[in-house]
PDBQT receptor file of N, H, CA, C and O in Angstrom, charges set to zero:
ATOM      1  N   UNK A   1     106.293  94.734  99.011  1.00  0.00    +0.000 N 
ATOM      2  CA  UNK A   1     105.828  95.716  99.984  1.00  0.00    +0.000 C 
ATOM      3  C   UNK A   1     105.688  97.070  99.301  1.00  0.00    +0.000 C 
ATOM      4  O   UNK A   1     106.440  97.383  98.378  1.00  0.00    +0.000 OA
ATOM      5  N   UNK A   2     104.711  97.890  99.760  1.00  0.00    +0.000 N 
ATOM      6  H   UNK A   2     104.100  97.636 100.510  1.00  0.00    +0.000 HD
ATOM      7  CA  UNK A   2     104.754  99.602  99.475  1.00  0.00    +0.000 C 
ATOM      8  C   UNK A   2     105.702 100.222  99.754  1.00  0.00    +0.000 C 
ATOM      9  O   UNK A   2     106.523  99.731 100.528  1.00  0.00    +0.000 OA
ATOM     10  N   UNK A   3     105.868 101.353  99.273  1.00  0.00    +0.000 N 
ATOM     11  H   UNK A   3     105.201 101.752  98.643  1.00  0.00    +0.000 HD
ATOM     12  CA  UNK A   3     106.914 102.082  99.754  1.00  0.00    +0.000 C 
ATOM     13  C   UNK A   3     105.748 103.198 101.051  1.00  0.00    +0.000 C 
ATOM     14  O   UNK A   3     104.800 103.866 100.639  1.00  0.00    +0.000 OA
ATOM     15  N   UNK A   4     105.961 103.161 101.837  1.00  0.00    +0.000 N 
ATOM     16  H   UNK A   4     106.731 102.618 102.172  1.00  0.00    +0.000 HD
ATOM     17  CA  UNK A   4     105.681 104.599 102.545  1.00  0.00    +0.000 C 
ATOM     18  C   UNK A   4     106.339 104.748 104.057  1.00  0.00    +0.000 C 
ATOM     19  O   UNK A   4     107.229 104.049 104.540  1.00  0.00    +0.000 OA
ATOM     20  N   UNK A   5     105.690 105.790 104.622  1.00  0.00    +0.000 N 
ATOM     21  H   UNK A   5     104.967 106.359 104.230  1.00  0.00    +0.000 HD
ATOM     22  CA  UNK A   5     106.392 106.083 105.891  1.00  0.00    +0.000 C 
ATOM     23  C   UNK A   5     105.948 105.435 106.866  1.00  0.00    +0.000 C 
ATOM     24  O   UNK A   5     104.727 105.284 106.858  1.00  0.00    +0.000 OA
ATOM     25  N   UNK A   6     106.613 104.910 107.871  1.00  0.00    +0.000 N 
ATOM     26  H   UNK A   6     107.605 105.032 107.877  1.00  0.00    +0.000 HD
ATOM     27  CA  UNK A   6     106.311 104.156 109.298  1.00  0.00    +0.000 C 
ATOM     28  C   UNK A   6     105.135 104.796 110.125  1.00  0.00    +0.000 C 
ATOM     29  O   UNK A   6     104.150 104.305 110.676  1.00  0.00    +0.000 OA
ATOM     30  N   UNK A   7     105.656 106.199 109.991  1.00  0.00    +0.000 N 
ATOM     31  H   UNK A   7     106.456 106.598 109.543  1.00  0.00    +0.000 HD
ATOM     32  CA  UNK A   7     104.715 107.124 110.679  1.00  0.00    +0.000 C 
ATOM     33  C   UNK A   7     103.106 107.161 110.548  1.00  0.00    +0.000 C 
ATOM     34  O   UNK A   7     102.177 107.131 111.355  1.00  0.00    +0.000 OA
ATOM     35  N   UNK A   8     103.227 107.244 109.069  1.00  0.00    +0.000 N 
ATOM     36  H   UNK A   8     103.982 107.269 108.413  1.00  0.00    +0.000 HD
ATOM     37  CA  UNK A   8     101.680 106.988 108.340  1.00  0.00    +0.000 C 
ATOM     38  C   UNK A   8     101.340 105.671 108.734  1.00  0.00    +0.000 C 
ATOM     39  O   UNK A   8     100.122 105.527 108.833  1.00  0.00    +0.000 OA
ATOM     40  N   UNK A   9     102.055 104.593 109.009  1.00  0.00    +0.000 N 
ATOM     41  H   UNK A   9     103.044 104.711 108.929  1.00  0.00    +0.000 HD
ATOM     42  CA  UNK A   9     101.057 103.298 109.504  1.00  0.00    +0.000 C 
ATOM     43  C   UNK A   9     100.920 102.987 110.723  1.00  0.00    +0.000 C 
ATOM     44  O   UNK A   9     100.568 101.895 111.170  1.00  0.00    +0.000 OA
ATOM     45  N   UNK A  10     101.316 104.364 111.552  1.00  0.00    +0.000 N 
ATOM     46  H   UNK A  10     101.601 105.251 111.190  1.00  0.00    +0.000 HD
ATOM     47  CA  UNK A  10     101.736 104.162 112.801  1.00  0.00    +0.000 C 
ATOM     48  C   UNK A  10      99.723 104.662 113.151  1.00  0.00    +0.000 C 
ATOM     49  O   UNK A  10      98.779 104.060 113.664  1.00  0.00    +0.000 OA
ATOM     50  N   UNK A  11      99.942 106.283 112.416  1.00  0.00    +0.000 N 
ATOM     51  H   UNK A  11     100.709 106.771 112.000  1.00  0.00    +0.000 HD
ATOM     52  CA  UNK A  11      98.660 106.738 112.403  1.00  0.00    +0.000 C 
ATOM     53  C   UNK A  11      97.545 106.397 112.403  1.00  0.00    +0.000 C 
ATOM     54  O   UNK A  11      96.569 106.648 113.110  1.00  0.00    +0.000 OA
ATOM     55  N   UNK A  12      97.835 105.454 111.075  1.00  0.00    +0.000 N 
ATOM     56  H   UNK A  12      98.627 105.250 110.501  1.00  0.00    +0.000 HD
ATOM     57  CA  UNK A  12      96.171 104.209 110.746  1.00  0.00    +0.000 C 
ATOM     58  C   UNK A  12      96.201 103.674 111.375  1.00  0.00    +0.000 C 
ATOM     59  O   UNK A  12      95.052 103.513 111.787  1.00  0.00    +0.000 OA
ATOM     60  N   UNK A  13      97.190 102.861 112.149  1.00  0.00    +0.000 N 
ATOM     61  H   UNK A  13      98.123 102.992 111.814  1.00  0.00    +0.000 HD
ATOM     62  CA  UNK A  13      96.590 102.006 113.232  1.00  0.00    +0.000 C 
ATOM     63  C   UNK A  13      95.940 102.721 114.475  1.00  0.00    +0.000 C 
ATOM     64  O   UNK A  13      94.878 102.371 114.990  1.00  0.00    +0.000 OA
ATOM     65  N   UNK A  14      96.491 103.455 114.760  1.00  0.00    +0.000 N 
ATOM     66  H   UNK A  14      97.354 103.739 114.342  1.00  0.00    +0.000 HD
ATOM     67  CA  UNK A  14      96.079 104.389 116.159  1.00  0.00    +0.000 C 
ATOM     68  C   UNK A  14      94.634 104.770 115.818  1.00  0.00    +0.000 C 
ATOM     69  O   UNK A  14      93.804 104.593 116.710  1.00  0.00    +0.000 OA
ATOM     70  N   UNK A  15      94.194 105.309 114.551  1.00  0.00    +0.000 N 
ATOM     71  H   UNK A  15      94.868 105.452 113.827  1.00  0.00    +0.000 HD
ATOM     72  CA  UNK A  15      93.155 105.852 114.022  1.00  0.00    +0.000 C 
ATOM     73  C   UNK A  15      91.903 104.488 114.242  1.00  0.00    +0.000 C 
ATOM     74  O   UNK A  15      90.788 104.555 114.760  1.00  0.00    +0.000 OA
ATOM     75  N   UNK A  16      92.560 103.405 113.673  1.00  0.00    +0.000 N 
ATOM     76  H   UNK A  16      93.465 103.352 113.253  1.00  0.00    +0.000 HD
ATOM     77  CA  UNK A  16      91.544 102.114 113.190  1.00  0.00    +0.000 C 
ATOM     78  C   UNK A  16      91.482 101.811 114.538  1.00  0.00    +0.000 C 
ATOM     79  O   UNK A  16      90.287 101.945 114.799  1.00  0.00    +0.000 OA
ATOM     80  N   UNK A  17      91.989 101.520 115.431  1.00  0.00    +0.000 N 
ATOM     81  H   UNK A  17      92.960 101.411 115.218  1.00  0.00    +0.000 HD
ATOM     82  CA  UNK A  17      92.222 100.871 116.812  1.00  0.00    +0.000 C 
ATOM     83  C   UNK A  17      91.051 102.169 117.406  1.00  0.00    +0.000 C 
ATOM     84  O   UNK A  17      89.947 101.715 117.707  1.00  0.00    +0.000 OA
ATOM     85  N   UNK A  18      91.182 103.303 117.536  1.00  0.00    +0.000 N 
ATOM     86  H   UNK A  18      92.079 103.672 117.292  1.00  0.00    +0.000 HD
ATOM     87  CA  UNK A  18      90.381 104.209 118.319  1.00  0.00    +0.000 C 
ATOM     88  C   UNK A  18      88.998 103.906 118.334  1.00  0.00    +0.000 C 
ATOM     89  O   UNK A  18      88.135 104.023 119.204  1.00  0.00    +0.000 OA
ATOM     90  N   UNK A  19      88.983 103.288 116.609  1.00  0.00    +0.000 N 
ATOM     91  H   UNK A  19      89.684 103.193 115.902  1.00  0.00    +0.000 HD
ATOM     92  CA  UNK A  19      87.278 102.971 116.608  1.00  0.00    +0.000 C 
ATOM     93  C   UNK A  19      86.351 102.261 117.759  1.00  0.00    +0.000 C 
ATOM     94  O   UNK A  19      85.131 102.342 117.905  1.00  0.00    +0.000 OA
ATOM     95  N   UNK A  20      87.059 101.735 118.322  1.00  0.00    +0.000 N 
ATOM     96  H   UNK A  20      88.050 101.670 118.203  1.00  0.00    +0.000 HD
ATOM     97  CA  UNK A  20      86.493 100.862 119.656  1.00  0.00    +0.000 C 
ATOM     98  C   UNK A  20      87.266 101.348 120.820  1.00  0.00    +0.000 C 
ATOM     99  O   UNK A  20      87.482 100.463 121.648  1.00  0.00    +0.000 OA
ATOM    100  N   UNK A  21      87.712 102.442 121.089  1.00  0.00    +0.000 N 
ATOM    101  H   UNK A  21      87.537 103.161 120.416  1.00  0.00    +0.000 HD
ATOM    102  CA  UNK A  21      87.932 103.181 122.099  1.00  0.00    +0.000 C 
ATOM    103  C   UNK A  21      86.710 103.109 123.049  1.00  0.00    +0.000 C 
ATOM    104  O   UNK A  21      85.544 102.907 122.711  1.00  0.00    +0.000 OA
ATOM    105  N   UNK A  22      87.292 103.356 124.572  1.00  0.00    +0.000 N 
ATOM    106  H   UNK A  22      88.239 103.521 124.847  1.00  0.00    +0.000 HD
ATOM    107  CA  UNK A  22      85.745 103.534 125.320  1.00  0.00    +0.000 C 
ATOM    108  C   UNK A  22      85.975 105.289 125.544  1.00  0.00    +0.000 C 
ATOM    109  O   UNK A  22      85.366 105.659 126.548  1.00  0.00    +0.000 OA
ATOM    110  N   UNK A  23      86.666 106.352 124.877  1.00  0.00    +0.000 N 
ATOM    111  H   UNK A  23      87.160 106.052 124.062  1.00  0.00    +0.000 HD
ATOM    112  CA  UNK A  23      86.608 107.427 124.184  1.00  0.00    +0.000 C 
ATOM    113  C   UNK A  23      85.988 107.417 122.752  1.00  0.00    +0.000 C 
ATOM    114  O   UNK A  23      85.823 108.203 121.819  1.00  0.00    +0.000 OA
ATOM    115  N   UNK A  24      85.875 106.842 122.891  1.00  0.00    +0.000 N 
ATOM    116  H   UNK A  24      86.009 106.204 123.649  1.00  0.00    +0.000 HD
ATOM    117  CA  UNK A  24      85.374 106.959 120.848  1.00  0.00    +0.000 C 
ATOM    118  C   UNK A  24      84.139 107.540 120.483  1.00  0.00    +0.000 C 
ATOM    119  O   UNK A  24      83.048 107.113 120.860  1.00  0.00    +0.000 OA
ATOM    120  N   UNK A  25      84.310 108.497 119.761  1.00  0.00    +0.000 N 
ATOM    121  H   UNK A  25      85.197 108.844 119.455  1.00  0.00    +0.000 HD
ATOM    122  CA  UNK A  25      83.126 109.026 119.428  1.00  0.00    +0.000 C 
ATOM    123  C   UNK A  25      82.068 108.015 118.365  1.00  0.00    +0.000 C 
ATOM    124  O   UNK A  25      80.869 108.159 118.607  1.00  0.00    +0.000 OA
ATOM    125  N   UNK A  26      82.285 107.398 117.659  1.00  0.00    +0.000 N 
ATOM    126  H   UNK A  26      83.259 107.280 117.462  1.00  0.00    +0.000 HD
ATOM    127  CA  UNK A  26      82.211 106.013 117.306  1.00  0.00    +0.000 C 
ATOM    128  C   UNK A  26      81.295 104.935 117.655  1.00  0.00    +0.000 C 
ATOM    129  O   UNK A  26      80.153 104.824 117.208  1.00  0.00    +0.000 OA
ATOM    130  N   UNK A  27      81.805 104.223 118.398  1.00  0.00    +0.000 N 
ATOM    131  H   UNK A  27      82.733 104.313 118.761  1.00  0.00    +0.000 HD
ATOM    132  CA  UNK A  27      81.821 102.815 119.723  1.00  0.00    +0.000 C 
ATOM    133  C   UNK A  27      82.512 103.389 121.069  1.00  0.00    +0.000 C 
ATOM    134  O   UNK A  27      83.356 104.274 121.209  1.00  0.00    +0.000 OA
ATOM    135  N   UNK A  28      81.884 102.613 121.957  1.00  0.00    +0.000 N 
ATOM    136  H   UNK A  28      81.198 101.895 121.843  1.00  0.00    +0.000 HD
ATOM    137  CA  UNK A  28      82.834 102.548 123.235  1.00  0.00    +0.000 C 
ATOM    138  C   UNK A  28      82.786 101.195 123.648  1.00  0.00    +0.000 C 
ATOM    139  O   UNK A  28      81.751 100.726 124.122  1.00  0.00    +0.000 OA
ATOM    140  N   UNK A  29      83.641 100.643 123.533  1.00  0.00    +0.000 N 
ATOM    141  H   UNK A  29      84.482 101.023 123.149  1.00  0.00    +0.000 HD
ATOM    142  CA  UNK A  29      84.089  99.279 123.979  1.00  0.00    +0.000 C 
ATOM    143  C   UNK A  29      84.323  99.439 125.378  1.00  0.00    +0.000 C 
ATOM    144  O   UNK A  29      84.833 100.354 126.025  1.00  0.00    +0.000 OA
ATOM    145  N   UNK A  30      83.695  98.029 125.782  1.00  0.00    +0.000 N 
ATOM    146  H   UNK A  30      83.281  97.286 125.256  1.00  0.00    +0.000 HD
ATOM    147  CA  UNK A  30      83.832  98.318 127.639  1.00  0.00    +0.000 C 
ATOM    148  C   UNK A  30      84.189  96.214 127.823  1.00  0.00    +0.000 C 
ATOM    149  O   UNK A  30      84.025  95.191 127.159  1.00  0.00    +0.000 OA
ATOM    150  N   UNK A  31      84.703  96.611 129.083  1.00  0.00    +0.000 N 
ATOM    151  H   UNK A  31      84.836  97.442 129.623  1.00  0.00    +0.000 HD
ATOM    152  CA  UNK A  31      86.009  95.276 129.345  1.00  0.00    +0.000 C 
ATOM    153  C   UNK A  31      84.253  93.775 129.467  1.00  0.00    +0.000 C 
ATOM    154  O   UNK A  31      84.613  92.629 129.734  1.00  0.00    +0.000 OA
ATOM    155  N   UNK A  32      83.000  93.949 129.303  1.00  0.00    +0.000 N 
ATOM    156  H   UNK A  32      82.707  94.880 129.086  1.00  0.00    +0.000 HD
ATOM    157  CA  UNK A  32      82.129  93.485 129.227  1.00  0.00    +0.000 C 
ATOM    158  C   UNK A  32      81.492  92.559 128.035  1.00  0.00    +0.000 C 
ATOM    159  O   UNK A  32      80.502  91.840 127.896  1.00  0.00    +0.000 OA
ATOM    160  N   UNK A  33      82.555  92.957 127.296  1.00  0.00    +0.000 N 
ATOM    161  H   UNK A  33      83.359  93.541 127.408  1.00  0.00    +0.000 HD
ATOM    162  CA  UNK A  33      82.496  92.340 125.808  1.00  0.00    +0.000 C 
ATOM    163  C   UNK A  33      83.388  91.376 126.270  1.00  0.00    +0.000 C 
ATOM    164  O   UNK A  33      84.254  91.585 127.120  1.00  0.00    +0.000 OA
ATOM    165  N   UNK A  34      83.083  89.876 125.471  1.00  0.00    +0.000 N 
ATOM    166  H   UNK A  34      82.380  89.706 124.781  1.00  0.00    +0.000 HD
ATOM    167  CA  UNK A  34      83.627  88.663 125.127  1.00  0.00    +0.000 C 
ATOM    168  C   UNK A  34      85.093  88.951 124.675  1.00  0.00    +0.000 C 
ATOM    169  O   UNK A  34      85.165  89.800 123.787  1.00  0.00    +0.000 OA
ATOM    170  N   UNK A  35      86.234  88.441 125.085  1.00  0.00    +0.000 N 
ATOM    171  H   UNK A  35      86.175  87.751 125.807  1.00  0.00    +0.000 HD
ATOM    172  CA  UNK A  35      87.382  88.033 124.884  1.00  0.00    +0.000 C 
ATOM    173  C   UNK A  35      87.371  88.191 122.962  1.00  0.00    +0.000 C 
ATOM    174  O   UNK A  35      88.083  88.898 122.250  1.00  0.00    +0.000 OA
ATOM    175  N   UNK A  36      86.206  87.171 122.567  1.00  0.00    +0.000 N 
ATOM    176  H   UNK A  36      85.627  86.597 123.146  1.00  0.00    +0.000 HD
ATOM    177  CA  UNK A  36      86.284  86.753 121.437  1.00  0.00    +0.000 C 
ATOM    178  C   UNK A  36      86.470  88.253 120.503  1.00  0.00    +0.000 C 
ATOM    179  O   UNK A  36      87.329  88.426 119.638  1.00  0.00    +0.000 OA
ATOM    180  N   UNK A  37      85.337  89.343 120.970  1.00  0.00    +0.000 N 
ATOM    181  H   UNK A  37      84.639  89.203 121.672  1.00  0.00    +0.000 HD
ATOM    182  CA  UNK A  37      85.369  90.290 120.571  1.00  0.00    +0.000 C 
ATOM    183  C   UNK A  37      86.301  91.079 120.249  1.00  0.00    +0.000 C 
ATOM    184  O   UNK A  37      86.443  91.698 119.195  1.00  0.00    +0.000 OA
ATOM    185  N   UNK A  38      86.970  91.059 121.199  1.00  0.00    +0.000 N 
ATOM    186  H   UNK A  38      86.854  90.556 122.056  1.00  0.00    +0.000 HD
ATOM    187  CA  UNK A  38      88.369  92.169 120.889  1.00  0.00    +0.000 C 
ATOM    188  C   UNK A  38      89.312  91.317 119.987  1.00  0.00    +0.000 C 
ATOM    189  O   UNK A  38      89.933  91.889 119.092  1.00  0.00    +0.000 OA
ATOM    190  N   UNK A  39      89.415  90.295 120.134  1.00  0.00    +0.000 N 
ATOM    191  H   UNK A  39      88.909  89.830 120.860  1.00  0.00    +0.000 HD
ATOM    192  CA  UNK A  39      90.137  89.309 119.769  1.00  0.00    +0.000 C 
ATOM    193  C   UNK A  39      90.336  89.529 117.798  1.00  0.00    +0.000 C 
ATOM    194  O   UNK A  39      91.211  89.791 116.973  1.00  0.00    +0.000 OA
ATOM    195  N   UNK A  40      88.539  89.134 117.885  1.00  0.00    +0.000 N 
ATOM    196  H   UNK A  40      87.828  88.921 118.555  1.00  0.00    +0.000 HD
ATOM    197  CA  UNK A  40      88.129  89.843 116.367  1.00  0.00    +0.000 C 
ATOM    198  C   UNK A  40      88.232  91.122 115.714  1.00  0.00    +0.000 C 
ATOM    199  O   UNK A  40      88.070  91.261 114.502  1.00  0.00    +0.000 OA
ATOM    200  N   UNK A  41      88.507  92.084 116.533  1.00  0.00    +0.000 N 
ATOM    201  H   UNK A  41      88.638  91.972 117.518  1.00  0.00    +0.000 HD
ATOM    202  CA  UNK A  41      88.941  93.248 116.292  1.00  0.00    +0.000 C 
ATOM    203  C   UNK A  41      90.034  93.589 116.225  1.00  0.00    +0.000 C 
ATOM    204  O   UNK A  41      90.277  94.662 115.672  1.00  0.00    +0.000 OA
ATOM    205  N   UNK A  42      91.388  92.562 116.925  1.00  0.00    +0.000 N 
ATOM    206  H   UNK A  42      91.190  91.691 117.374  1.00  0.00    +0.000 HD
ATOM    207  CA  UNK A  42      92.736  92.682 116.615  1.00  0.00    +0.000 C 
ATOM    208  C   UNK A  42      93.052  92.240 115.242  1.00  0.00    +0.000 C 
ATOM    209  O   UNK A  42      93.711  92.867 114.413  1.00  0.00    +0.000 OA
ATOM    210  N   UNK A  43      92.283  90.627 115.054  1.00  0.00    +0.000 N 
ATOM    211  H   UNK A  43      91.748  90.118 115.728  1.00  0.00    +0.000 HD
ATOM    212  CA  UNK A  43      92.204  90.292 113.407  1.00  0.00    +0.000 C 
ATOM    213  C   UNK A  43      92.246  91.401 112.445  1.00  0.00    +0.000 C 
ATOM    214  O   UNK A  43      93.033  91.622 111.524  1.00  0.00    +0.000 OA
ATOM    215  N   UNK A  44      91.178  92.076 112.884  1.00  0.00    +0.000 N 
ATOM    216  H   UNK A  44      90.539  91.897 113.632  1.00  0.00    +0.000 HD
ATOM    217  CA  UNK A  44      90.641  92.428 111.576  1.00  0.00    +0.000 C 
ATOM    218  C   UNK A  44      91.597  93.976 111.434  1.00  0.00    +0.000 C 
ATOM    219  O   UNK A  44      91.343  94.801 110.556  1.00  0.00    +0.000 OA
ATOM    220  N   UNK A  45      92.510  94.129 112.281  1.00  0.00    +0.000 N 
ATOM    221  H   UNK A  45      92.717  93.460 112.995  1.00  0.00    +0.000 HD
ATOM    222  CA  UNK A  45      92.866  95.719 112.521  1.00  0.00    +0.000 C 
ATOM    223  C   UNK A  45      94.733  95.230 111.364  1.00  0.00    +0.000 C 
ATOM    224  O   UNK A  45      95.255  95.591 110.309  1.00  0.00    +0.000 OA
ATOM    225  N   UNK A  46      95.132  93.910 112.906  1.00  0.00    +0.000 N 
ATOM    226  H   UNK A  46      94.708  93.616 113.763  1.00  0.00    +0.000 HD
ATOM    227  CA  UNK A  46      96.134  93.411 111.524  1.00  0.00    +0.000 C 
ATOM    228  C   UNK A  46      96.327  93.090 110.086  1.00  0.00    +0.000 C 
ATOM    229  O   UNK A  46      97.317  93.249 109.370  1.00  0.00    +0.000 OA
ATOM    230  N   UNK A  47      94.876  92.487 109.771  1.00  0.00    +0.000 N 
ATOM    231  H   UNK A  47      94.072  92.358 110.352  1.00  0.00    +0.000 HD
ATOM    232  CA  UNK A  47      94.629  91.895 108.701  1.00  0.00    +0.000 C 
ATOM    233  C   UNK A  47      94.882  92.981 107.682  1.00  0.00    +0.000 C 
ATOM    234  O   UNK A  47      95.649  92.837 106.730  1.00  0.00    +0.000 OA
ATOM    235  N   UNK A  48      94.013  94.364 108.006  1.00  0.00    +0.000 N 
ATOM    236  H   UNK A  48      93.390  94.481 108.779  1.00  0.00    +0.000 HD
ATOM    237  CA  UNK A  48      94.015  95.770 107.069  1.00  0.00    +0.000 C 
ATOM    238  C   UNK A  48      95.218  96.157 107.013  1.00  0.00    +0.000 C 
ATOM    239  O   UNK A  48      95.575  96.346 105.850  1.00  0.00    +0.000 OA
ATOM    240  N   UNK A  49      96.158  96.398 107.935  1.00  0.00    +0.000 N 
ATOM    241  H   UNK A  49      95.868  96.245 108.880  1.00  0.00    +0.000 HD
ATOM    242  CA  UNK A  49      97.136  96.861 107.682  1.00  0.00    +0.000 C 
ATOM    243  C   UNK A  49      98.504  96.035 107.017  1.00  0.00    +0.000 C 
ATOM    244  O   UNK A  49      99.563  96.380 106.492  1.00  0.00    +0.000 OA
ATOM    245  N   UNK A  50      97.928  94.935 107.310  1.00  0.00    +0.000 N 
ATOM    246  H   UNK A  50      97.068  94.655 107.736  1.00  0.00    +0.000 HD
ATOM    247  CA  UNK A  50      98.690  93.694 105.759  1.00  0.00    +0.000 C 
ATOM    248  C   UNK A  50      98.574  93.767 104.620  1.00  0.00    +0.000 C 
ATOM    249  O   UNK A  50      99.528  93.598 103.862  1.00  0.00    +0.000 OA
ATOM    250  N   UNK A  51      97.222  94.071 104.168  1.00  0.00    +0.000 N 
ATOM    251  H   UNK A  51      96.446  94.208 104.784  1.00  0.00    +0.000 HD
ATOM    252  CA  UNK A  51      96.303  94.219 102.778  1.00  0.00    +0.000 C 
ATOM    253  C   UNK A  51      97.396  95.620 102.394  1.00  0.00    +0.000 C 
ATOM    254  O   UNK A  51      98.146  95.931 101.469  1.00  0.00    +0.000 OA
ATOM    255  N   UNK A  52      96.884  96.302 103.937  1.00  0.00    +0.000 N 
ATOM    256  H   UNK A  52      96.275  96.048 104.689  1.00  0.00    +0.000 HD
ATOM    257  CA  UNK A  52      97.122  97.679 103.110  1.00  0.00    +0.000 C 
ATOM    258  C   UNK A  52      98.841  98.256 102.408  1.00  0.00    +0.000 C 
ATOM    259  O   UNK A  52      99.150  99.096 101.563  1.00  0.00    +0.000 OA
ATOM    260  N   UNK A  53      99.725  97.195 103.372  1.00  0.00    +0.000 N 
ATOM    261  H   UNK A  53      99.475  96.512 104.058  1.00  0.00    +0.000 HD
ATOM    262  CA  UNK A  53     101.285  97.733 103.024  1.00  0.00    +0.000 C 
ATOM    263  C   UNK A  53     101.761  96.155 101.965  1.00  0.00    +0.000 C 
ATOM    264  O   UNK A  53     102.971  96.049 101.766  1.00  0.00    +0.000 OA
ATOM    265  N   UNK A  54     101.197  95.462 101.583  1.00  0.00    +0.000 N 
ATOM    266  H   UNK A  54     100.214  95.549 101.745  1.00  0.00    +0.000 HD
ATOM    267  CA  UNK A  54     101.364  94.311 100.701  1.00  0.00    +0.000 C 
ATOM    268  C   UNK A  54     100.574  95.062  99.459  1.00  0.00    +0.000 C 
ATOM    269  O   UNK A  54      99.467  95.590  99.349  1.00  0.00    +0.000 OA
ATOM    270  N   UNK A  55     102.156  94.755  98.220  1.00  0.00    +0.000 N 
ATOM    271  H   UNK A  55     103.055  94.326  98.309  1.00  0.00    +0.000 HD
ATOM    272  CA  UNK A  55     101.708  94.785  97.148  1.00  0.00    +0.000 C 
ATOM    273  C   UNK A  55     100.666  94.251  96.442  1.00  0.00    +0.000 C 
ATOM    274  O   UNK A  55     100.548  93.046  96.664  1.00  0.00    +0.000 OA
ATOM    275  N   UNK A  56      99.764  94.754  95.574  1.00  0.00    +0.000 N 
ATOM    276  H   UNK A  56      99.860  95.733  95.394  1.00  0.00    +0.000 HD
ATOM    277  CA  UNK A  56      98.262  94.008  95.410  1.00  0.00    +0.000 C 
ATOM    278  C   UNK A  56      98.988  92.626  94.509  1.00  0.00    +0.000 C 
ATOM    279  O   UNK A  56      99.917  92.647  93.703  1.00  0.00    +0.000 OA
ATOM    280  N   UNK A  57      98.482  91.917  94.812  1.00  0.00    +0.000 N 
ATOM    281  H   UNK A  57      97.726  91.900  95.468  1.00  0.00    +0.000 HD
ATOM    282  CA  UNK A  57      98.126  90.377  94.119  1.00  0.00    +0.000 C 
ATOM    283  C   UNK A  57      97.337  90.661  92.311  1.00  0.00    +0.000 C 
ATOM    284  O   UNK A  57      96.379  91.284  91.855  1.00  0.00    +0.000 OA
ATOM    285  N   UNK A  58      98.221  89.950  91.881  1.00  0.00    +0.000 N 
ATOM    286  H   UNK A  58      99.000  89.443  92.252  1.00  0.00    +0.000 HD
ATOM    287  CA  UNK A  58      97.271  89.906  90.382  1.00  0.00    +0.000 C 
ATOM    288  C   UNK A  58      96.634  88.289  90.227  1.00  0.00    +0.000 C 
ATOM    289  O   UNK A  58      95.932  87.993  89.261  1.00  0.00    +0.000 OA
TER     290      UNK A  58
């Protein structure tokens, strides 16, 4: 694992997650989208923040 602060991954997620806010300057995600959709967007929000606090792979 990395070393860093909770806080800072607390941030990126809040930050990465906003992207599909129905505030978002961005996207606005609206409850009209497929299940599958958000679904794929939880993937891909966990997935980064695995990559990102896991030591790189050689």
């Amino acid at each position: 694992m990395r070393q860093g602060d909770p806080f800072d991954v607390m941030a990126m997620v809040i930050a990465i997650s906003m992207a599909w806010s129905p505030v978002s300057n961005v996207y606005a995600a609206t409850a009209q989208e497929p299940p599958e959709v958000h679904e794929q967007r939880r993937t891909l929000l966990r997935e980064s923040v695995r990559r990102a606090m896991t030591a790189d792979q050689v």
